[in-house]
C-alpha positions in Angstrom: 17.5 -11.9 -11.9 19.4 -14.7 -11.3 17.9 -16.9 -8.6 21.0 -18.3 -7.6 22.5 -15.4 -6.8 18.9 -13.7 -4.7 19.0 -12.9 -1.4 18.3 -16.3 0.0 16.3 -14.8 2.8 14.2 -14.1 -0.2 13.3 -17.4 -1.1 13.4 -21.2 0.0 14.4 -23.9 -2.4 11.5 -27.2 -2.1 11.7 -30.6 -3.8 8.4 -30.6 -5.3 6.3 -33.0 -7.7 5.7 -30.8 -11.0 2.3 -32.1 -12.7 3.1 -32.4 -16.7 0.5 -33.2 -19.0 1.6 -34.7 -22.6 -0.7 -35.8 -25.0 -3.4 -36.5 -22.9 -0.9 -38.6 -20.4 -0.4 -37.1 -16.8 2.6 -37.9 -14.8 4.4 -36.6 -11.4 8.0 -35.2 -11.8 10.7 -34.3 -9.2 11.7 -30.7 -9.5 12.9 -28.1 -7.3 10.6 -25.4 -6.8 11.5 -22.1 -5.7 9.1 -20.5 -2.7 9.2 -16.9 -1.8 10.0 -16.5 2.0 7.7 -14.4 4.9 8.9 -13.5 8.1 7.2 -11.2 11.0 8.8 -8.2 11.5 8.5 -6.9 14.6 8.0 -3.0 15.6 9.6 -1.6 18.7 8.5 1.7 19.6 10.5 3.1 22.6 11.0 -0.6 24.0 7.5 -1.4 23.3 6.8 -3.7 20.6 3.6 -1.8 18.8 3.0 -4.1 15.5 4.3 -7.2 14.0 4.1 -7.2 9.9 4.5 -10.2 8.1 6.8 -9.3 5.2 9.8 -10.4 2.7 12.9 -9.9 4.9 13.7 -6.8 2.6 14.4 -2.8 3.5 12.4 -3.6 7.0 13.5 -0.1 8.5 12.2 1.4 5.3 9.1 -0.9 6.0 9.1 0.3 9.9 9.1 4.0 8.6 6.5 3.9 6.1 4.1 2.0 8.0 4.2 4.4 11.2 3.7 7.3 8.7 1.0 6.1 7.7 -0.7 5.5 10.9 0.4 8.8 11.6 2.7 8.1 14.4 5.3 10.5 12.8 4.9 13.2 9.9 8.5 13.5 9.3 11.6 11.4 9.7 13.1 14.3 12.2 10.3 12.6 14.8 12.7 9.6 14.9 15.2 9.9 17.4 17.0 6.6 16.3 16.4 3.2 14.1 17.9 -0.3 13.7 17.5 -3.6 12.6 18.0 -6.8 15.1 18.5 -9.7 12.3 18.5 -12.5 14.8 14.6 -10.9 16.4 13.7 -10.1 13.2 12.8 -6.6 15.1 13.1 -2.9 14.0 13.8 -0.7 17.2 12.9 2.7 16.8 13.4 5.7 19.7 11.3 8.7 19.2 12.3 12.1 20.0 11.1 13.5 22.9 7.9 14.8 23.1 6.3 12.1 20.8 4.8 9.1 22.0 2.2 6.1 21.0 -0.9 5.7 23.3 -1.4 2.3 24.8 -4.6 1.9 23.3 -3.2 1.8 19.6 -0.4 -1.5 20.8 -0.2 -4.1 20.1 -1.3 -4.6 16.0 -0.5 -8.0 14.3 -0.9 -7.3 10.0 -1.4 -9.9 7.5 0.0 -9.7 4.6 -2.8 -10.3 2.3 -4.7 -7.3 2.7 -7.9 -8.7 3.9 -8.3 -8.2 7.5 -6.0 -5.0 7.6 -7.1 -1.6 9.0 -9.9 -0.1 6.6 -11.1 3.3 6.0 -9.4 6.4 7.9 -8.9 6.3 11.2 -10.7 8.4 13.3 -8.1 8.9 16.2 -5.5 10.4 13.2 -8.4 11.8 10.7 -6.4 15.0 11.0 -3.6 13.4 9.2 -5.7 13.0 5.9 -6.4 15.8 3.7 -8.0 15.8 -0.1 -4.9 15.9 -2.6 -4.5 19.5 -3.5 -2.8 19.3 -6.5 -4.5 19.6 -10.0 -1.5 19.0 -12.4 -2.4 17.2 -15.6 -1.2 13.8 -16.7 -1.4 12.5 -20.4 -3.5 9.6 -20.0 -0.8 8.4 -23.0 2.6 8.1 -20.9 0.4 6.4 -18.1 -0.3 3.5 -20.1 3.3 3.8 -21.1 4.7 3.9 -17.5 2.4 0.8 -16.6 4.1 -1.6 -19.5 7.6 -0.1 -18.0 6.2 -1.1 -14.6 5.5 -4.7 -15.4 8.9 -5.3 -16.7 10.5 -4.7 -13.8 8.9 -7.1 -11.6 12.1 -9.0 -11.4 11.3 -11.1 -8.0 8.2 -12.1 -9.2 9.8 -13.4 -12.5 12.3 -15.3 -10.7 10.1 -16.8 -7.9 6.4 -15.2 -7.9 4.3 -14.7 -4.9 4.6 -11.2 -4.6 3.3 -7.7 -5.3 5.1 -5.0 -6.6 4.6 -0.9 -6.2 6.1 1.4 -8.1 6.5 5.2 -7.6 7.4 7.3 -10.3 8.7 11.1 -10.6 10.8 12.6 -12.7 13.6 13.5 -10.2 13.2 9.7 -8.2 11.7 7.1 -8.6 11.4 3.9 -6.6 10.3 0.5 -7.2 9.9 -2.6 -4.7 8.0 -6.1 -4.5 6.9 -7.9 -1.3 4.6 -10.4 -0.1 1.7 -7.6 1.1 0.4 -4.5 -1.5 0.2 -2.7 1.9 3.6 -3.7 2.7 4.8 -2.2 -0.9 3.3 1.2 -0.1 4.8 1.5 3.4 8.5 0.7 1.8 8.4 3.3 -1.0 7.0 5.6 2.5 10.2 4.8 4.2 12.1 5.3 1.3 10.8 8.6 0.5 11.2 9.7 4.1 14.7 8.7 4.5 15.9 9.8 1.4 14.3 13.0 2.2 11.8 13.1 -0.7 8.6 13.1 0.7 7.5 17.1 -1.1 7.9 14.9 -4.8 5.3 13.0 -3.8 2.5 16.0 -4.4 3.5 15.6 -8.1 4.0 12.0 -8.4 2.0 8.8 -9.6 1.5 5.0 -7.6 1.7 1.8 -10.2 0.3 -1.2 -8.1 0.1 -4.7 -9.4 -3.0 -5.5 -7.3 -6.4 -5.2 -5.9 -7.0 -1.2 -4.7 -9.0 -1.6 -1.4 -9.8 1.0 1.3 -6.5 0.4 3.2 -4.5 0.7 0.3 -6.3 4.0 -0.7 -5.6 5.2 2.6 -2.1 4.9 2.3 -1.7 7.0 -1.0 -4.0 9.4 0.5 -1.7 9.9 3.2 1.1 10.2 1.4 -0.8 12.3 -0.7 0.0 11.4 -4.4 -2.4 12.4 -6.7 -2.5 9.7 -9.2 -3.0 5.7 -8.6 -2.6 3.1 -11.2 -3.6 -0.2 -10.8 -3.8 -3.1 -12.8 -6.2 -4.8 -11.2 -10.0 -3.8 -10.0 -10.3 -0.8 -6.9 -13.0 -1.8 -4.4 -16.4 0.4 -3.7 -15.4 1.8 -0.6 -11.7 2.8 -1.9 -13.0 4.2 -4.9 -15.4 6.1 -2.5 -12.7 7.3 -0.3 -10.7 8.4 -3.9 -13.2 10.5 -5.0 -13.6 12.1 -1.7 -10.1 12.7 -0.8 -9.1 13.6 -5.0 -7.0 11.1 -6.0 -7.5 10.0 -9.8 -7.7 5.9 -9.4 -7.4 3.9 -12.5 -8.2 0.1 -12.8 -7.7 -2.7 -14.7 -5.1 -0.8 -16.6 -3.7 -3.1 -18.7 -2.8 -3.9 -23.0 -3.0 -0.1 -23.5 -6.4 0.3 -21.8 -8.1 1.0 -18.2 -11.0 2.3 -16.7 -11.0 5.9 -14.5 -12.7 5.7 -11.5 -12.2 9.0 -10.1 -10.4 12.4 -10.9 -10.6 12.4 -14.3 -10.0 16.2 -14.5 -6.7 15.7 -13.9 -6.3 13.0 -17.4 -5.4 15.0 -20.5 
């Protein structure tokens, strides 16, 4: 990707000092340094603004969509009445239909975008809303390690800039790839992209690729979805592998140079 030609809500452009090191010698240079950009999107629900997400300034309604899914505010994206972007707020307004409706008590929620002080474990208000992954199709253990190198190379904003994370998901009849500043944030667009593509019933048969760190909150989010395999490059956390093996979802880690450990539902590795 050309940076040049990037979004340039994407990214800033910073005189920095580069530190060089030559033959023992260390010197300051100018240089200009590109920075990925963050904004807080705001979430309107009805008029009422129920989360602010701090994000890349990228598919926000997609973003908007696949974040309320997975608090379980809506199940399908026939529960929104209407959805639009305000540029200037920064703000996604969303109308539902009637009949469906957000209790006080779960406004107003502010999300970082590091995944550290985000909502962990399943929520007890919408435990309904998370059921054990049904399906028991196999996967050659083979084309996963494949599908990760194919994942890597396509981490074009991160190439170009760095500072983000990047989720892939991946089924034969659609796929879809994204990067942003948040794992969390990742999940929630390829949500919103599902669900207004209408494609949420490939996701029983699919597989997640994540650049990052599994925790609990990110677990919950395939579990909701309900994709039955996870792959991650990096390491799962106890309580998400916990919450893996409960709910069936096979969770690799540290899958990387054609190997990987399997943390849970191995049955489903050929």
């Amino acid at each position: 990707m050309d940076v040049k030609n990037m979004d340039e809500r994407l990214c800033a452009a910073f005189n920095v000092k580069e530190i060089i090191s030559d033959n023992g010698v260390i010197r300051l240079s100018d240089k200009e340094k590109d920075v990925i950009g963050e904004i807080s999107l705001k979430i309107y629900i009805n008029g009422t603004e129920y989360a602010s997400l701090l994000c890349l300034n990228q598919l926000t309604e997609e973003l908007a969509l696949g974040f309320l899914y997975s608090e379980g505010v809506i199940d399908t994206i026939d529960d929104v009445a209407a959805i639009s972007y305000n540029e200037r707020l920064f703000a996604v307004m969303i109308s539902l239909v009637p009949g469906r409706s957000v209790e006080k008590c779960e406004s107003l929620r502010s999300v970082t975008s590091g995944c550290g002080k985000c909502f962990t474990y399943i929520n007890p208000l919408k435990h309904e809303k998370f059921i054990p992954v049904a399906n028991q199709d196999q996967y050659p253990i083979s084309y996963i390690l494949d599908m990760m190198k194919e994942f890597e190379r396509q981490s074009e904003i991160y190439r170009a800039v760095g500072g983000v994370h990047s989720v892939l998901f991946r089924h034969a009849d659609f796929s879809v790839f994204n990067e942003d500043i948040g794992r969390h944030n990742c999940f929630d667009k390829i949500g919103g992209v599902l669900l207004k593509n209408n494609k949420m019933t490939l996701v029983e048969t699919g597989m997640l690729f994540v650049s990052g760190r599994v925790s609990s909150e990110i677990i919950t989010k395939v579990i909701r979805l309900g994709v039955p395999v996870l792959v991650s490059r990096s390491t799962p956390t106890a309580a998400a592998v916990n919450l893996a093996r409960e709910y069936n979802v096979s969770l690799l880690g540290y899958v990387r140079n054609k190997s990987g450990f399997v943390y849970s539902g191995e049955a489903r590795l050929i």
